[in-house]
N, C-alpha and C positions, 0 to 999 in steps of 0.2 A: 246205310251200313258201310262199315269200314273194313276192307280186304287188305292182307296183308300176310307175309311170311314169317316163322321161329325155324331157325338154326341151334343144334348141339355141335355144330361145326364136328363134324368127322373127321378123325385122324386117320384115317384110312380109306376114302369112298369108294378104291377100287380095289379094295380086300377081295372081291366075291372073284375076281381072275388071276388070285396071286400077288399082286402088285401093289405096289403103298404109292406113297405120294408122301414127298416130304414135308413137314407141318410149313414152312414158309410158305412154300406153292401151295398147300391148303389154304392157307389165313390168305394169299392172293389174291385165289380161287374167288371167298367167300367175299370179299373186298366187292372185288368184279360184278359176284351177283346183287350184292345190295345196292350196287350204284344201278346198275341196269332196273332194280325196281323202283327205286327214284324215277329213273326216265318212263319208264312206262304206266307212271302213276300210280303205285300201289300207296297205299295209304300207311302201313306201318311194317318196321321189320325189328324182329327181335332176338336176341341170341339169350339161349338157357345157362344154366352154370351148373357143372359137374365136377367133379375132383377124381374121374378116371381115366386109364389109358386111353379107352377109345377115344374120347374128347378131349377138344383145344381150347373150350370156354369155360374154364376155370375162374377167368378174370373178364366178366361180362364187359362191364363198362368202358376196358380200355380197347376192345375190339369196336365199343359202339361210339367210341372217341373218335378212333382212324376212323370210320364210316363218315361221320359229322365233317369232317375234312373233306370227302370223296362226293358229299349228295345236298342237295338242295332244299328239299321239304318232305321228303318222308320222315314220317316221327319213329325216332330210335326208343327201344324197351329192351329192358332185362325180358327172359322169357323161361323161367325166373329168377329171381335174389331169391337165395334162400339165407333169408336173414334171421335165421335158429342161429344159423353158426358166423355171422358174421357182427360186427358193430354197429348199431344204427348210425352212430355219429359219422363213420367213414363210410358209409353207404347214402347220406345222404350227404356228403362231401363229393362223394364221388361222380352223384348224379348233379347235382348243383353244376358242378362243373362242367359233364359234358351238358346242361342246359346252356351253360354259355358258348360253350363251343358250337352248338346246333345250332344258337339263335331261340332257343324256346324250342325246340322235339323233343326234348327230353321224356319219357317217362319210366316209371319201373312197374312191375310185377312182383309181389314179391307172394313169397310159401314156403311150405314146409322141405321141399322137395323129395323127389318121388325114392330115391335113394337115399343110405344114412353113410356114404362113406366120409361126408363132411365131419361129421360126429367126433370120432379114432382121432382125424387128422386134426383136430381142432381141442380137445379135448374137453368134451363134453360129453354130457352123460344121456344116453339114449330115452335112461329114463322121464326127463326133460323136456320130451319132445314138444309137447304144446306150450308146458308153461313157459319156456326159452320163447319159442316164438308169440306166445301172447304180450308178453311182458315186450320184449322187442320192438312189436307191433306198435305197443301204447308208446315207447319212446321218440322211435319214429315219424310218427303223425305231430307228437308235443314239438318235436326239432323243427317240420314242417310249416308249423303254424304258428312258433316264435323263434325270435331272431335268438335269445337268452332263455336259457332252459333252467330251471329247478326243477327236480326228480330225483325221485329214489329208488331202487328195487333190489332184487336177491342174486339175478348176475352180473350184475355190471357196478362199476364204482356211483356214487351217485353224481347229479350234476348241480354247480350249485350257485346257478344264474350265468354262468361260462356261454357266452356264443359261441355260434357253429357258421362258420364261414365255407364258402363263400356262397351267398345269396343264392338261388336261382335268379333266370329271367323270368321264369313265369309263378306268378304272383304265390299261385297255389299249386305245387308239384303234382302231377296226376299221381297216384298211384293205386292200386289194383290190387287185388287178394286172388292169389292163384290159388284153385280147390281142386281134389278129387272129388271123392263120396261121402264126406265125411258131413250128417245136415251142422253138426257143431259148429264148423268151417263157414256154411253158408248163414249159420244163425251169426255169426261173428258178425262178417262181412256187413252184413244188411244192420245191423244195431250199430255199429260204425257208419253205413251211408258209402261204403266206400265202393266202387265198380267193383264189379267179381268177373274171374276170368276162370271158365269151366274147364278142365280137359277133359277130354269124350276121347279117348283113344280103342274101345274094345266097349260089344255092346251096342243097344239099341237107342240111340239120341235121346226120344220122349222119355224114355226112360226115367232121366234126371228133370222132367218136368216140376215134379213134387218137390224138389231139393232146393230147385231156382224161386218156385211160388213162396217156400221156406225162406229166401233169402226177401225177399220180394218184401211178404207179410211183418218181420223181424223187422225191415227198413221202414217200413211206413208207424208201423206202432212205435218205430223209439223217433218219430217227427221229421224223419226224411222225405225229401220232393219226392215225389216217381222217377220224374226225368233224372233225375243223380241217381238211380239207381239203376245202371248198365250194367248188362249183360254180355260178357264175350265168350266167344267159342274158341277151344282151340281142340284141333285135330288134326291126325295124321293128312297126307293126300298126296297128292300128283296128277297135273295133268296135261295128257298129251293130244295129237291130232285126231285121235279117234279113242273109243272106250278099251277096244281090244291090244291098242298098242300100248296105252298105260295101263292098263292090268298087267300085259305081261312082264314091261321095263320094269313095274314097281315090284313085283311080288318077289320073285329070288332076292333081294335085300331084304325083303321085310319080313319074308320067312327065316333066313338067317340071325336077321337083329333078335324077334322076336321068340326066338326060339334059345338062343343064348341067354336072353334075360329069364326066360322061362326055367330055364336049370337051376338059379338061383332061388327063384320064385314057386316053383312047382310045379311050373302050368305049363301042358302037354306041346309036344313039336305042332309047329303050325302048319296048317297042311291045304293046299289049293282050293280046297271045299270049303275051310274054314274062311277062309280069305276073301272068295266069292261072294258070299254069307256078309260078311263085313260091309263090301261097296256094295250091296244090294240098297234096295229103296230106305230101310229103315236102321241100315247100321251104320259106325261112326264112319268110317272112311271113305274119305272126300277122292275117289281115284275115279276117273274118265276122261271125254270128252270135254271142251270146254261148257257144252250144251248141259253135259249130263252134271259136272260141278256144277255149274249155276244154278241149276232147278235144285239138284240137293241143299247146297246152300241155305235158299230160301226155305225147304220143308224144313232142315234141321232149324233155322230161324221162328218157325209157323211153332211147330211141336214146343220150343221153351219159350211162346209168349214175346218172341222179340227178340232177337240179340244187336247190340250197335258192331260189334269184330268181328272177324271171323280171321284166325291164323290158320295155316298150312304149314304139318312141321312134313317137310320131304326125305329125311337126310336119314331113315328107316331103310329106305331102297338104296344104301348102295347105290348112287347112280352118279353117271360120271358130271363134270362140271358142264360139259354142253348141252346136255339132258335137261341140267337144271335151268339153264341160263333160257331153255327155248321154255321151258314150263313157267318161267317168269313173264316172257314175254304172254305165253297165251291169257296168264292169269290177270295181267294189266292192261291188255288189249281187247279181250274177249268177253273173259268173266265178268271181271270189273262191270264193265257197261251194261252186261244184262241184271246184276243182284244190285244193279242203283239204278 
């Protein structure tokens, strides 16, 4: 199983005291910690893509460029492209490129993403939502897997044999299908063959057992191996030297985050009970000890049949850069070695 980190790179991490941090000494910041998860072995690190204040990852790839410069063999990922609102052809330019930059870490992520402020900014029509990104999808994969494209469809101009430069290194681009709840999403995924990368951020892991078997079943009847058909987790976490100390460091941020997103969303202030509830034995958040991540780890692995990833998005809590930089350490020192 592969461990590893996603960043929405916070424009602010030390909002919860009044204080900013200027986005250079963020993007530093974020530099700093991705090389240190290189050093300490972690397997993959990814940065999301958003188009709001609070976020500096608007432009995934060029943040996962400078990294590819700064690290050695951790493989770099969007976490996610959300390729509704962008061009397959320049997304997979993009990533081609940092393939060679890396040497072959390259991969992406891509989805719907979980917000629609791309949409307005871009203009497209909300209405749109799936068929943009199914349609997308199919052009994507066709660019991937020729050098010279012919295609047609309803957003984009068509193509009409034009290659798409420059190459990767690696022969076949990885790329991933980020999903919520949606089983459409997972039936996609699986009839394609392509990895699915699950968010579980709220709620009971096994939960999405049925979703994933969904993905699973769709893969194998449309003549996909098993083994191509990977499973990753991503979810919230944090972890410090003991269970009690990362409960506490995490929660004031991630009562804040999540409670702001809830105003837009509907969903009630979050509150120490509910949170509790959360890192307990069977809900999504990955927050303790290093002991106590690793054993969840593995249940939340046991409950959906298998997963090869597991990300930690930390950047919830508000917490400051040294917080993060020691919770990399424990999670490629610690973790690491007991879920492998």
């Amino acid at each position: 199983m592969e461990l590893g980190i996603d960043s929405f790179v916070m424009a602010v991490p030390s909002a919860l005291n009044g204080g900013g941090l200027p986005p250079v000494q963020a993007m530093e910041d974020l530099l700093q910690r991705m090389e240190r998860a290189d050093q300490v072995g972690l397997d993959v690190f990814g940065i999301g893509e958003h188009h709001r204040e609070e976020f500096l990852d608007s432009a995934p790839h060029m943040i996962l460029a400078a990294a590819a410069t700064r690290t050695k063999r951790i493989r770099l990922t969007s976490a996610v492209t959300v390729l509704s609102a962008a061009d397959p052809v320049r997304v997979f330019q993009n990533f081609a490129t940092l393939d060679l930059l890396s040497s072959g870490r390259a991969e992406m992520i891509v989805g719907r993403g979980s917000f629609i402020e791309s949409f307005p900014l871009f203009g497209l029509d909300l209405h749109d939502y799936d068929a943009l990104f199914s349609e997308k999808l199919e052009l994507l994969l066709k660019i991937r897997d020729n050098e010279k494209v012919t295609w047609s469809g309803l957003f984009r101009p068509p193509l009409t044999g034009q290659g798409v430069y420059p190459r990767p290194v690696q022969q076949k681009l990885p790329i991933w299908v980020g999903v919520g709840g949606t089983p459409q999403s997972f039936v996609r995924a699986g009839t394609l063959g392509l990895p699915l990368m699950v968010a579980v951020i709220g709620g009971d892991t096994h939960r999405f057992r049925p979703l994933v078997d969904l993905y699973r079943e769709a893969g194998l009847a449309a003549g996909h191996a098993h083994e191509d058909l990977k499973v990753g987790l991503h979810s919230l976490g944090y972890v410090a030297e003991t269970t009690e100390q990362a409960a506490d460091e995490f929660f004031p941020g991630y009562a804040k985050s999540f409670t702001e997103i809830g105003k837009e969303r509907g969903w009630p202030p979050v509150t120490r009970r509910h949170f509790d509830i959360q890192r307990g034995p069977l809900g999504a958040l990955l927050v303790g000890s290093p002991e106590e991540v690793a054993e969840k780890i593995l249940r939340h692995s046991e409950a959906l049949g298998g997963v090869a990833q597991v990300s930690l998005q930390m950047d919830p809590g508000h917490l400051s850069h040294e917080q993060l930089m020691r919770a990399i350490e424990l999670l490629g020192e610690r973790v690491a070695p007991m879920i492998r």
